[in-house]
C-alpha positions as CSV (number, residue, x, y, z in Angstrom):
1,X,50.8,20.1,28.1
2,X,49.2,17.5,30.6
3,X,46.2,15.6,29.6
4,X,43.0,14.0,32.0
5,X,40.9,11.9,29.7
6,X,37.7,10.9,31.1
7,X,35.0,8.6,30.7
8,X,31.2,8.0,31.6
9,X,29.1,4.9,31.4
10,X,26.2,3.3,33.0
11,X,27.4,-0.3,33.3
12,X,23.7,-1.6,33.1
13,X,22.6,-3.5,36.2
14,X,26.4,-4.2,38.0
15,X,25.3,-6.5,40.5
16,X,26.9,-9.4,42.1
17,X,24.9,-12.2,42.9
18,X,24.2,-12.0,46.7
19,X,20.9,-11.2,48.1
20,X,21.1,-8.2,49.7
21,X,18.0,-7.5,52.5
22,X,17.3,-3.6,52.3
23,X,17.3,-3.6,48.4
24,X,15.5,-4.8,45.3
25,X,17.9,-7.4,43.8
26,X,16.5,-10.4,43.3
27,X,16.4,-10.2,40.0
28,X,20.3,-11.1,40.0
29,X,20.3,-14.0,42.2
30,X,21.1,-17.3,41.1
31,X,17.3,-18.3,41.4
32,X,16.6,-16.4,38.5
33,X,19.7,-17.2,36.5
34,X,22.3,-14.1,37.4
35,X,25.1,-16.7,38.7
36,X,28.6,-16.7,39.3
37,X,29.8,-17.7,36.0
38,X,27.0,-14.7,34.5
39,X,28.9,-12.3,36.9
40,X,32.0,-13.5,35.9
41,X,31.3,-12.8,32.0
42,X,29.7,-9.2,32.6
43,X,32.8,-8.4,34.9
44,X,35.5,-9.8,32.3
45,X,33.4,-8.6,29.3
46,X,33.1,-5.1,31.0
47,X,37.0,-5.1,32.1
48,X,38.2,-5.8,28.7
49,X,36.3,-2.9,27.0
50,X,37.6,-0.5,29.8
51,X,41.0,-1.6,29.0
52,X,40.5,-1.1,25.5
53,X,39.3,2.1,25.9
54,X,42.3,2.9,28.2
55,X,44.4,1.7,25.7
56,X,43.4,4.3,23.5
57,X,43.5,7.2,25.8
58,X,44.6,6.2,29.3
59,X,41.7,6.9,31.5
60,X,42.2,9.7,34.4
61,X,39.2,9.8,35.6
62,X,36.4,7.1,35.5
63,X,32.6,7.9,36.3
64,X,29.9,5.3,36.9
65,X,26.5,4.4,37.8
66,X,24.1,1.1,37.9
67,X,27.1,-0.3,40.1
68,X,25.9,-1.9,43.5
69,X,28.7,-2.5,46.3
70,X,31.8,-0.5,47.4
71,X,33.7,-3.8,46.4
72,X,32.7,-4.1,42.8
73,X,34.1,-1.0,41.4
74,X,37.4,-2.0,42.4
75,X,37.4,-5.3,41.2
76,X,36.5,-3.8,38.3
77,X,39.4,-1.4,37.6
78,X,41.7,-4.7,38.9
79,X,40.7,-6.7,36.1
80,X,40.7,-4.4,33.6
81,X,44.3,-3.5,34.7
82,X,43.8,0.7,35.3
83,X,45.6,1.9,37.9
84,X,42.6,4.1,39.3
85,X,41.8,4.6,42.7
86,X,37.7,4.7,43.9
87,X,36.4,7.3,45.4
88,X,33.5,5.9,46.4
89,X,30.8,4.3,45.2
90,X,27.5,3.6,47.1
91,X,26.4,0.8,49.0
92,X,23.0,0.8,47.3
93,X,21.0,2.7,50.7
94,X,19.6,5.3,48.8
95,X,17.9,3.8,45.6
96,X,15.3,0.9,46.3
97,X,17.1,-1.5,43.5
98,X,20.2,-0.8,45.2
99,X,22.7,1.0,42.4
100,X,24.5,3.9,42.6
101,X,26.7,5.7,41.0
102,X,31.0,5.9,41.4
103,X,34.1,7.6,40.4
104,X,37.7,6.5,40.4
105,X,41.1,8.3,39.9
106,X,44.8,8.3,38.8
107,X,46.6,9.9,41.7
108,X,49.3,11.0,39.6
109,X,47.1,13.6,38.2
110,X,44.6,13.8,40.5
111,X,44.4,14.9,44.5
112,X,41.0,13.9,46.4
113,X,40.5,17.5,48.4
114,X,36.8,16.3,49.6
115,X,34.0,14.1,48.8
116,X,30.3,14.0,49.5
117,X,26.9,12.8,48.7
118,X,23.4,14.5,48.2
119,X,20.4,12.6,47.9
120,X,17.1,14.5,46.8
121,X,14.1,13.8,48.9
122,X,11.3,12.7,46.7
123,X,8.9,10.1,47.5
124,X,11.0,7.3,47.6
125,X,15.3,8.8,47.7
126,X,16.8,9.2,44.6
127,X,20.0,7.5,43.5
128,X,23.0,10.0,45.2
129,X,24.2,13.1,43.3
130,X,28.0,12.1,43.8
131,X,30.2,15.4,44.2
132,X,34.3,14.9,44.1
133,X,36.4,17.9,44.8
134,X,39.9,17.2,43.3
135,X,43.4,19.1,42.9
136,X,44.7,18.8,39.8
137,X,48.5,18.1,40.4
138,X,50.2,19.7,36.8
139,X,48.0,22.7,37.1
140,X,47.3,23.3,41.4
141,X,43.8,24.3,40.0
142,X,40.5,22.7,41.4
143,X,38.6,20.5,39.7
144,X,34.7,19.7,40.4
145,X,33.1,16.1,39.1
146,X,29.8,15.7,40.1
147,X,28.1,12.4,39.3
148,X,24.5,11.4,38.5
149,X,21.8,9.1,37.8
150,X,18.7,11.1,36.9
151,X,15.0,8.8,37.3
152,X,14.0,6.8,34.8
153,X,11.4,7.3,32.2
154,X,10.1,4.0,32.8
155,X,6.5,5.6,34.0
156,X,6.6,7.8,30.6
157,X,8.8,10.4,30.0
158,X,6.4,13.5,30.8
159,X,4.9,12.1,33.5
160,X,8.4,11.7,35.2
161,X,9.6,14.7,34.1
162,X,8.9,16.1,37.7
163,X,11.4,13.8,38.9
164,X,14.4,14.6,36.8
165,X,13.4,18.7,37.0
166,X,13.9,18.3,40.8
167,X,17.7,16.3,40.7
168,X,18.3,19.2,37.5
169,X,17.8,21.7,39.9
170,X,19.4,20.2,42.9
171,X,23.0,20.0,40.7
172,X,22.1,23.6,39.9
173,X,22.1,24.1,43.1
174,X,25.4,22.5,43.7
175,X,26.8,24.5,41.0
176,X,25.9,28.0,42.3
177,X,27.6,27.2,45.7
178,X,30.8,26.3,44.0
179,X,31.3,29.3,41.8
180,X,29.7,31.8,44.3
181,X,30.6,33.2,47.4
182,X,28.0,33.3,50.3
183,X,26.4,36.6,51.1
184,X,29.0,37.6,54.2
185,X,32.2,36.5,52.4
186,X,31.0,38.4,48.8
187,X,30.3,41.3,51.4
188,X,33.7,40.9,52.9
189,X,35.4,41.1,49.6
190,X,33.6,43.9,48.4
191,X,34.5,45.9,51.7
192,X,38.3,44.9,50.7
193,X,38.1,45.5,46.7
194,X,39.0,41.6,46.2
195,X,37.1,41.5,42.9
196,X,39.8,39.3,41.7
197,X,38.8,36.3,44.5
198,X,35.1,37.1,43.4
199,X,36.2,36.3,39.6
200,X,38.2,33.4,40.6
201,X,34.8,31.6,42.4
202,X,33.1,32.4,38.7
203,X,35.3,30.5,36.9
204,X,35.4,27.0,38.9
205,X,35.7,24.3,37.2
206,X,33.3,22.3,37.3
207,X,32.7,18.9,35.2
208,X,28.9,16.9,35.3
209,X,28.4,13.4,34.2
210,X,25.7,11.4,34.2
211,X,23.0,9.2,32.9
212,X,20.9,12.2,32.6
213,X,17.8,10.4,31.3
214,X,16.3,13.2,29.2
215,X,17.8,15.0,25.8
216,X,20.4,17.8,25.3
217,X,17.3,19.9,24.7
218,X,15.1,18.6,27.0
219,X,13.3,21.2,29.6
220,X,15.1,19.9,32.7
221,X,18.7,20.4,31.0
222,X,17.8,23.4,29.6
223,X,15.8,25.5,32.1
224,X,16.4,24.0,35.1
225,X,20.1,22.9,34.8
226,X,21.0,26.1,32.8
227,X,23.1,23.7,30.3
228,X,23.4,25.7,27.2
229,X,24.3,24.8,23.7
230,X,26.0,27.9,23.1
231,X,29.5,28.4,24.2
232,X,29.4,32.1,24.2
233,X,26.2,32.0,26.3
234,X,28.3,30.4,28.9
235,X,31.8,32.0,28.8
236,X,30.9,35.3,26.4
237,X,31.6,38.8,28.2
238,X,28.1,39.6,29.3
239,X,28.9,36.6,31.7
240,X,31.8,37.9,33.2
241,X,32.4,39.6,36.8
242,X,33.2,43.1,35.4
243,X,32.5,44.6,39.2
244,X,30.9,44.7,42.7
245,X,27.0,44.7,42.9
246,X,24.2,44.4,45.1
247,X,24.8,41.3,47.1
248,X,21.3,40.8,46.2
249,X,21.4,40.7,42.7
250,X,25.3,39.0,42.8
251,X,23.0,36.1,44.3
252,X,20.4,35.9,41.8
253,X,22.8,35.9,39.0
254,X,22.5,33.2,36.5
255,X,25.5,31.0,36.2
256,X,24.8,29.0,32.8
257,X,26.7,25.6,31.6
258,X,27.9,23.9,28.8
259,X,26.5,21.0,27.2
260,X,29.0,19.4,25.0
261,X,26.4,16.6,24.0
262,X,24.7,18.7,21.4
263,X,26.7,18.2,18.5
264,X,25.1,14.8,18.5
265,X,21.7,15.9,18.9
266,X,19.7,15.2,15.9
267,X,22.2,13.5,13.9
268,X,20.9,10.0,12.7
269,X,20.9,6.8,14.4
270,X,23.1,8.5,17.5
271,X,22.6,7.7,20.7
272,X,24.1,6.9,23.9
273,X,20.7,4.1,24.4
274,X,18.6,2.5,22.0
275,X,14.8,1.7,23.4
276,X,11.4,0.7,20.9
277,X,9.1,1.5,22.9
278,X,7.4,1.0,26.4
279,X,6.0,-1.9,28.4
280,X,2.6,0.4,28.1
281,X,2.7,-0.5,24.4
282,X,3.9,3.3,23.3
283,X,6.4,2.7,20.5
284,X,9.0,5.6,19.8
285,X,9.4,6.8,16.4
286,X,13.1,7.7,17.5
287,X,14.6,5.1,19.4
288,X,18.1,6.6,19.9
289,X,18.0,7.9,23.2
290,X,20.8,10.9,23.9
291,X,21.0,9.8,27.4
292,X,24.1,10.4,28.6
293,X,26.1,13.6,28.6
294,X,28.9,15.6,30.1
295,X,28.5,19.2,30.8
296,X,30.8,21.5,32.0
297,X,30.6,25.1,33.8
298,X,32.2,28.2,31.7
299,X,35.8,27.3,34.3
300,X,36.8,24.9,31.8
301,X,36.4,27.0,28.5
302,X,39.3,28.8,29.4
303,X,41.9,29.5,26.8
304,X,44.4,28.4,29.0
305,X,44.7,26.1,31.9
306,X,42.6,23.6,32.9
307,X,40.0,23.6,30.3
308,X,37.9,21.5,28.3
309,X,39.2,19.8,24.5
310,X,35.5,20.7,22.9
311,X,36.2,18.4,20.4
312,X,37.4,15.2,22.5
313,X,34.0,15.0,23.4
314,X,32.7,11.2,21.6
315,X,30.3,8.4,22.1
316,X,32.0,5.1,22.2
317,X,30.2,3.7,18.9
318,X,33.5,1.1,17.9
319,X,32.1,-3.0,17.2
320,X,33.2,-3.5,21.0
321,X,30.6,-1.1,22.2
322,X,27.9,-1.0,20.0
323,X,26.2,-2.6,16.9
324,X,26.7,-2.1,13.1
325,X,23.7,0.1,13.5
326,X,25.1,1.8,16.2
327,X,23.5,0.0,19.2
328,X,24.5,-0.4,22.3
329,X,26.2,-4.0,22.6
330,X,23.4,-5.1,25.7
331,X,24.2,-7.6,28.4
332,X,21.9,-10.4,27.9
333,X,21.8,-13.6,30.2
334,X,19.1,-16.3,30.2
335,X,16.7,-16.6,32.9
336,X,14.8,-19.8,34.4
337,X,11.4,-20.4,32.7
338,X,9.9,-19.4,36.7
339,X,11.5,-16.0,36.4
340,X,9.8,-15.4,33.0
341,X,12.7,-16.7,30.7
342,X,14.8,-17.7,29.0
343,X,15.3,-14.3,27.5
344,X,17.9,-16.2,25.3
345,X,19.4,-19.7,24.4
346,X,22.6,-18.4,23.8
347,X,25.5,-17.9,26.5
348,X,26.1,-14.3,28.6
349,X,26.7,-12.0,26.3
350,X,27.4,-8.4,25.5
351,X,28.2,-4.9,28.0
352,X,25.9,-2.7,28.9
353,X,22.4,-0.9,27.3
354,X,24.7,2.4,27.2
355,X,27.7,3.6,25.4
356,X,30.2,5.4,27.2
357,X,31.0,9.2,26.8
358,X,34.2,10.1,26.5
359,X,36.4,13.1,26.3
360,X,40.0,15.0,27.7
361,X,40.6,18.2,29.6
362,X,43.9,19.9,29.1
363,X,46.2,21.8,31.0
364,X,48.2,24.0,29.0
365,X,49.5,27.7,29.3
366,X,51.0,30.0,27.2
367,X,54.9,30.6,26.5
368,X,56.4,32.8,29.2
């Protein structure tokens, strides 16, 4: 049995310390105290955590966001010694402070078959939906990892709701066109009986991460990305092709996901962020934010072959991550008195105001 273990984290503000002219970045300049040696620590700090995680569970596939230049994920994986390769990560076009998001590979389980980005088209373009189409090598099956970073609730969560509903229902989107076929080739395959090709579409495999910035249970997971908490909602029978249909109706079918992230919902003090409250004032009487999720369509709740270990799934919440309390270990710097600081007397310290997600697909079959 062959093993992909996998990892998600936002890597909180990744920036080097150039200026760059078509984005927001000042703020990590040297003028207002993100210097070299700063840079240095986050990138050494970060590095060593990846490797530690690695160490644990050698990392096959590595998703990312908050990262700003092509350059930076590699450097990255270098220093903390995984042999991963990037796919690509953005060059910071799309979202006005210039991060995006990334994902890297171990080519000895992995093939790249195709890459691409989709941007939804709100006011101002949202960070890229980052879709990877890969091959996995022990298995021939395909594997789809999408990556995203949904809008912030900076501007209160129901007022941006809007927002994250629209990139929820763009990946839904994405979704449907992987494990459907399009009206003429369903049609096609219905003239020729190939319900078996039909069935094979239906069970893609198809693996979300992302800094989703709203709750297992919130509206725009639920209803608009169709991620369920129910496993047999998802891969039960009443979900399975038993036949040929209108192509109508075969269209409009519902094609419902997986969220994982759930058996952390509600339990105390859990969280993938930790916030008090709002620049407005508004304090939160829960401040551990479930953030950050993976979610998987019903192709990977197979019994065999690639398919997802359900119980793999974690929140990195050991002392190098995270508090006593379970916080996420922050990167704090100290900033000139004319950029509003210091925000500390103390050296560059800390990783990121995430945890990472964790978890392992398998690839096993039965005895023949």
């Amino acid at each position: 049995m062959d093993t992909i273990n996998f990892a998600w984290w936002n890597l909180q503000n990744f920036f080097d310390t150039d200026d760059d002219p078509i984005s927001q970045d000042f703020e990590f300049t040297g003028d207002w105290g993100w210097t070299e040696a700063v840079f240095r620590t986050k990138l050494e700090s970060l590095a060593a955590a990846l490797g530690e995680l690695h160490a644990k569970r050698p990392i096959g596939l590595f998703a990312c966001c908050e990262i700003e230049k092509d350059t930076l994920l590699t450097s990255l994986l270098e220093e903390a010694n995984l042999p991963l390769t990037v796919v690509k990560d953005s060059s910071g076009t799309s979202d006005l402070r210039g991060i995006d998001t990334a994902i890297a590979y171990d080519k000895r389980l992995l093939t790249l078959v195709s890459k691409q980005s989709h941007v939804v088209s709100l006011r101002y373009a949202t960070r890229d939906i980052f879709e990877a189409v890969f091959r996995v090598k022990s298995s021939g099956e395909t594997l789809v990892v999408i990556a995203s970073h949904w809008p912030s609730r900076s501007l209160g969560k129901y007022r941006s709701d809007p927002l994250r509903i629209a990139v929820a229902e763009q990946i839904a989107y994405l979704v449907q066109r992987h494990v459907k076929l399009q009206p003429l080739e369903y049609e096609a395959a219905r003239e020729a009986g190939d319900i078996d090709l039909v069935r094979e579409r239906w069970d893609t495999p198809i693996l979300i991460l992302g800094d989703f910035n709203d709750h297992p249970g919130d509206r725009s997971l639920v209803d608009h990305l169709r991620a369920s908490s129910e496993v047999g909602r998802v891969s039960g029978r009443t979900n399975n092709i038993d036949g040929f249909q209108d192509t109508s109706k075969y269209r409009g079918v519902d094609h419902f996901l997986y969220n994982p992230m759930w058996r952390f919902y509600g339990e105390a003090d859990t969280g993938t962020y930790f916030i008090d409250g709002l620049r407005s004032g508004e304090k939160f009487p829960n401040r551990y934010q479930l953030l950050d999720q993976a979610v998987v369509s019903r192709g990977l709740l197979k019994k065999f072959g690639l398919r997802l270990d359900i119980d793999s799934i974690q929140i990195e919440r050991g002392e190098t991550f995270a508090t006593s309390g379970g916080r996420p270990r922050r990167f704090k710097f100290s900033k000139p008195k004319s950029a509003g600081g210091p925000v500390a007397d103390k050296p560059p310290s800390g990783l990121s105001d995430h945890l990472p997600v964790t978890g392992t697909l398998k690839t096993d079959f039965p005895d023949t």
